[in-house]
N, C-alpha and C positions, 0 to 999 in steps of 0.2 A: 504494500500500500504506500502512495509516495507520500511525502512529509508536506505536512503544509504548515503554514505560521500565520499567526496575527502581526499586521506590524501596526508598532504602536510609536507615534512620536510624542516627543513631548516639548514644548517652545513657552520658552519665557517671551509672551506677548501680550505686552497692555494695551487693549483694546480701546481706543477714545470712542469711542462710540458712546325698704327698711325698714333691714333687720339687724336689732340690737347685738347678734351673734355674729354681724359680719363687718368689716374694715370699710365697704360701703353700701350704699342701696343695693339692692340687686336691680336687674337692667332686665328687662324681659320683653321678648318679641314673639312673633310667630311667623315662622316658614312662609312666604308671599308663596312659593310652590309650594306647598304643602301646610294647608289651613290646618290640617289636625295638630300637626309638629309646631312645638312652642319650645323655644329657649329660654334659660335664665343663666345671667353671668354674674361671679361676684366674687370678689376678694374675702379669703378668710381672716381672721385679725391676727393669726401668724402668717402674712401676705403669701398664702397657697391661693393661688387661681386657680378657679372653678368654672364648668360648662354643665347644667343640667340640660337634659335632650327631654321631651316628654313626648310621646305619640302613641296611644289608644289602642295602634293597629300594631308594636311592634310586638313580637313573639317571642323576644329575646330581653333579656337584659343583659346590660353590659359596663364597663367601665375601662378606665385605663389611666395609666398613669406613668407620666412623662415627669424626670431628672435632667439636671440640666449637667449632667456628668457621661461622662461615656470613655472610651477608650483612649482619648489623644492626653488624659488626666492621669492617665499609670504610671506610676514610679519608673525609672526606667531600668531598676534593678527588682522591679514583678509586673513588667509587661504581660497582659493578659488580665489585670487585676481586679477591674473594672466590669468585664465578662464572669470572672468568678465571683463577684460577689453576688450578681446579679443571680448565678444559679443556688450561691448559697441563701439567700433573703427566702426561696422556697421550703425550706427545710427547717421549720421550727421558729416558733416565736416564744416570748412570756407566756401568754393571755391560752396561745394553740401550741404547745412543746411538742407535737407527734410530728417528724418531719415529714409525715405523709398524709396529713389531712388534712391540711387546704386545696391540693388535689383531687383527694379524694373525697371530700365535698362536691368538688365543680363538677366532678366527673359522676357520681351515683344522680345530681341531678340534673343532668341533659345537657350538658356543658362542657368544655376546656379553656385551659389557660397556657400562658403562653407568655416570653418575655424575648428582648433582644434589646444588644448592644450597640451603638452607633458611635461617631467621635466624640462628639458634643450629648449625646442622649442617651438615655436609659430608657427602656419603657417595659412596662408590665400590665398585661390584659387580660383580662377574662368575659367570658359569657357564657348566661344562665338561663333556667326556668324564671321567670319573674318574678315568679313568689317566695324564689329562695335568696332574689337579689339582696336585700337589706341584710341576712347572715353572710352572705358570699362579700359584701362590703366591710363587714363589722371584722373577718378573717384577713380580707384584702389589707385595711388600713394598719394592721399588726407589724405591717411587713418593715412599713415605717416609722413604727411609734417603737416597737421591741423587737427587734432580731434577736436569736439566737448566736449563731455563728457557734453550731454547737463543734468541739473539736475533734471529737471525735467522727464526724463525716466529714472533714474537710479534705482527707483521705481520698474518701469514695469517690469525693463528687470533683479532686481535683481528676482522676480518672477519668472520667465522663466530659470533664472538658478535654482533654485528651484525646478521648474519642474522639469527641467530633470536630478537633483540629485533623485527625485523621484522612475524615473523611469528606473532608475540604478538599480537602491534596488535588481532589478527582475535578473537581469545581473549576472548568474556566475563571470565570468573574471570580472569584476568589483567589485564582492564580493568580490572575492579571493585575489585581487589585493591590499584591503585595509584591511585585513583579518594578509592577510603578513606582512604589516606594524606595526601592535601593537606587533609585538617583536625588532621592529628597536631601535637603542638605542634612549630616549628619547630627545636628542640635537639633534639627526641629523635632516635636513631638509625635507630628503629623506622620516619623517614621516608625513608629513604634507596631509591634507585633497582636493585633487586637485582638486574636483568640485567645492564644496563650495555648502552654502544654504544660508535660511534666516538667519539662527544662527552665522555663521560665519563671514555673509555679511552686517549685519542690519546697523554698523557702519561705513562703507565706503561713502565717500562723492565725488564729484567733485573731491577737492583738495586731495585727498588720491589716486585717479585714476590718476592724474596729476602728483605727485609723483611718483608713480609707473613707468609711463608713463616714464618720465626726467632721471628716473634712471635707468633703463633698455633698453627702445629704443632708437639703436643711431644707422646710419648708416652699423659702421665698426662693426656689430653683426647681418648685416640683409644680405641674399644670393636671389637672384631674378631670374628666371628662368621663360624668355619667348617662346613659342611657335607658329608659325603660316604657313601661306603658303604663308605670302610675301617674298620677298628678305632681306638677312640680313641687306644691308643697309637703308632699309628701316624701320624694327625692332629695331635698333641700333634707328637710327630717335626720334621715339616714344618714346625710354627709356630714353635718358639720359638727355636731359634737364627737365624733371617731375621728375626723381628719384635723380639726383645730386643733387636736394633741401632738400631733409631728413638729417636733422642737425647728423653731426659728435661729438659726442660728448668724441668719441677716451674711448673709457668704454673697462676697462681692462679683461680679464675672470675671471669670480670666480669660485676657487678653493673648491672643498666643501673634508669635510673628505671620504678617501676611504674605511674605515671599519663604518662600519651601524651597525653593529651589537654588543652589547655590551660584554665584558668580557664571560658575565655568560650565554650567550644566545647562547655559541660558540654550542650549538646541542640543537634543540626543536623540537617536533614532533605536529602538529598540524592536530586537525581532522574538517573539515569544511563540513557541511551539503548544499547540492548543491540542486539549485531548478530542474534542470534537472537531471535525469536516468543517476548515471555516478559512474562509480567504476576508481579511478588512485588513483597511487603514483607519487608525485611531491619532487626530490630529486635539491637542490636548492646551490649551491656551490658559495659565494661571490666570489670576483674575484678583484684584481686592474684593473685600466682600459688598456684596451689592444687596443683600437682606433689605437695607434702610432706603431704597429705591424701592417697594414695594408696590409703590402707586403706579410706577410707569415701566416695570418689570423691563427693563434692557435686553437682558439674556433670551428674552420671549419675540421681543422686537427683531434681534440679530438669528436668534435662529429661524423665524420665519422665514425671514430674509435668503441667510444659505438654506434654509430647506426645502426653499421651492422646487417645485418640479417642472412648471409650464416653460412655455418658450422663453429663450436667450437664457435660462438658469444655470447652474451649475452642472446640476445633475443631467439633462439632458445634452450638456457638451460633453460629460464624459462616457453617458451613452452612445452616444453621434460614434466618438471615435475607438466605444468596446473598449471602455476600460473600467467600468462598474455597472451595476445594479439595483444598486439603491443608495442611498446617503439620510441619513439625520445626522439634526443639530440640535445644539441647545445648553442649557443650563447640566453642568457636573459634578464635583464634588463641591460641596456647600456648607460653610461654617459659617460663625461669627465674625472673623478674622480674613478668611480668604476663599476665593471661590474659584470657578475654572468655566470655561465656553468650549465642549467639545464636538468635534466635528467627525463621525462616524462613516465612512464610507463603505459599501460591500462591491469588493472587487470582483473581477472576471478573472481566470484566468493570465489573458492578455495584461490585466491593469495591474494583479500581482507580482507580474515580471517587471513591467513598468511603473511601479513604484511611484517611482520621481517625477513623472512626468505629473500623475496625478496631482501630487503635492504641487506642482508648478501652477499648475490648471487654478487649481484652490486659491492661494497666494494672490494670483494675478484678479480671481476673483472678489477675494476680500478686498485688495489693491480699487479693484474698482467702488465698491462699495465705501470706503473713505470716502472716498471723492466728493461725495455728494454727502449733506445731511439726510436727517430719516424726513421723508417723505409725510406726508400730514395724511394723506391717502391711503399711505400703508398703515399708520397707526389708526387710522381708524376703520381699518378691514381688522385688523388685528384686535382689536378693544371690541367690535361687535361679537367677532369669534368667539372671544373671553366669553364675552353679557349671553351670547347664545348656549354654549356652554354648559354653564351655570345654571340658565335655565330651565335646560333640558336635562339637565344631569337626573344619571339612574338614580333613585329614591334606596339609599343604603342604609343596612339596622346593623345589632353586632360589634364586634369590636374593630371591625370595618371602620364602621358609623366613628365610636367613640377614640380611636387609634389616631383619626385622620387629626380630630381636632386637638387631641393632649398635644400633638407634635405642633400641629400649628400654632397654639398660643405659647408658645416657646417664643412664637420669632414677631407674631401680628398680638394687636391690640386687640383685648379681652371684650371691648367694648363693642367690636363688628365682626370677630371671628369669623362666624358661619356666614359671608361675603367679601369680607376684601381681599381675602387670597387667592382668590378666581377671577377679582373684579381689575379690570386698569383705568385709570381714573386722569391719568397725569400724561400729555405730552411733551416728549423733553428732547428736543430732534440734535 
């Protein structure tokens, strides 16, 4: 079978392109799509941001809960550390000491639960029968008021992470993912090893997970998003006397460097051997972080842009001359600090060999697009898109539903969540 590779570049280029129980009123709206669906947002007085969902018709209940901690925060002497805590928070609390029944809760009634690691994130989810939401809450909120971090599984379960560094191994995107890394400049964080293994983990103890713990988890860093088919007031209920108890511990953001990439590394061409049948060029553009551009989403303007397909575009020149098959673009890796504008190509044969020529095509087409500022025409083909969208979007329950939005009031104001992450509002040519 013949060998094939992903190529992947990577180029340092900046692109010019009231209630007495809560810290305030609560804000409440209702779904314009969806009349049954009603919102309520509000600050708790240890500043945990909250999203209640209410909707009549939903069969599930749910919740989720988003940390403003994640893997680019590991020591760099227990990379991985961040991912293990996350598996150890499942195994025993104060209040529940059985390391297997909050599980086994979700699980006997019609449910699973479910957590994962990100740089900047944590998050941990569940969903339930709805009549067992308010216990599956009351176990849920343990996680963060009393951990365990019993020692004698720290064993087991560093094993289990193990495993399933394992079975990564097999994982393109998880190659690729750490692949791209060993040209990060060697300080930054952003290099650091996010599973972890044995090797990295053998040294962590209780009190290292405890520390972790005291320094990262605090309240006013965690966003909580419940759903179900009770009434708000009664969702309100269940949340805030269990979640007002997760210590404030008022933890400032950390700031990390926005350039990753060192001096000398400003252009590397990387060729990475894929376990799957797969010909691309991955064109990789670092970026500052553009989060606080929210209103006029850039990276949405610039990818439409190269994304196009129709006449005189990108894609159909390198059609024209059989050297690809498809192309996206768009917004990539995405923190606080720094971001990226990737440019995805799926080659042909022909354009796999020719490489370069591709990359040249691209260049002379960004090249053009300088030239000229963003079009007021295009932004508002783009902002309609958005608004339709949004509109139209499929009606989701679950931890679907409540996943989307923990993450989101991490970055958008608590006050419009459930719209202005969809919506563009701002022309900034």
């Amino acid at each position: 079978m013949s060998k094939t590779f992903r190529l992947l570049g990577i180029l340092l280029v900046f692109l010019n392109f009231g209630f007495s129980t809560l810290a305030w009123a609560s804000l409440d709206n209702t779904d314009s799509r969806h009349p049954q669906r009603q919102y309520r947002r509000f600050l708790l007085p240890n500043q945990m941001k909250v999203l209640l969902i209410s909707d009549p018709v939903l069969q599930r209940g749910a919740a989720s809960m988003t940390v403003g901690t994640g893997s680019i925060h590991d020591p760099s002497e227990f990379q991985g550390l961040a991912h293990f805590l996350e598996h150890m928070l499942f195994l025993g609390t104060e209040k529940y000491p059985d390391p297997g029944s909050y599980q086994k809760f979700v699980s006997i009634h019609d449910g699973f639960s479910n957590a994962f690691t990100a740089e900047e994130r944590t998050n941990y989810h569940f969903e339930i029968a709805p009549n067992h939401l308010e216990e599956a809450l009351d176990r849920f909120s343990e996680f963060f008021v009393s951990p365990l971090f019993n020692p004698e599984l720290v064993q087991r379960e560093m094993k289990a992470v193990d495993s399933e560094h394992s079975k990564n191994l097999s994982n393109d995107f998880r190659r690729i993912f750490q692949v791209k890394r060993e040209v990060y400049d060697p300080g930054h964080p952003a290099l650091h090893f996010a599973t972890g293994n044995l090797e990295t983990l053998s040294m962590v103890t209780r009190e290292v997970l405890l520390d972790f713990y005291r320094k990262h988890y605090s309240s006013n860093r965690m966003t909580l998003a419940v759903a179900g088919p009770q009434d708000l007031d009664t969702l309100q209920d269940w949340v805030v006397g269990r979640f007002n108890r997760v210590e404030n511990q008022n933890l400032k953001a950390i700031k990390l460097p926005e350039k990753f990439l060192s001096q000398k590394d400003q252009f590397r061409l990387m060729r990475i051997k894929t376990v799957k049948d797969s010909r691309s060029l991955t064109l990789i553009f670092p970026l500052p972080a553009t989060q606080k551009y929210y209103r006029s989403r850039p990276l949405n303007m610039l990818g439409f842009l190269v994304g196009h397909e129709g006449k005189g575009s990108l894609l159909s020149l390198l059609k024209e001359e059989g050297l690809a098959s498809g192309l996206s673009a768009g917004g990539g890796d995405s923190t606080s600090s720094y971001t990226s504008f990737n440019i995805n190509i799926q080659l042909t044969p022909k354009g796999l060999k020719r490489y370069t020529k591709v990359i040249e095509r691209t260049f002379q087409y960004l090249r053009l697009l300088r030239e000229k500022s963003l079009p007021r025409y295009v932004y508002e083909e783009v902002r309609r898109m958005a608004e339709i969208d949004y509109r139209f979007a499929e009606k989701t329950g679950g931890t679907r539903l409540v996943n989307m939005f923990s993450l989101l009031m991490q970055i958008y104001p608590l006050r419009s969540v459930e719209s202005t992450p969809f919506l563009i509002s701002e022309y900034r040519p």
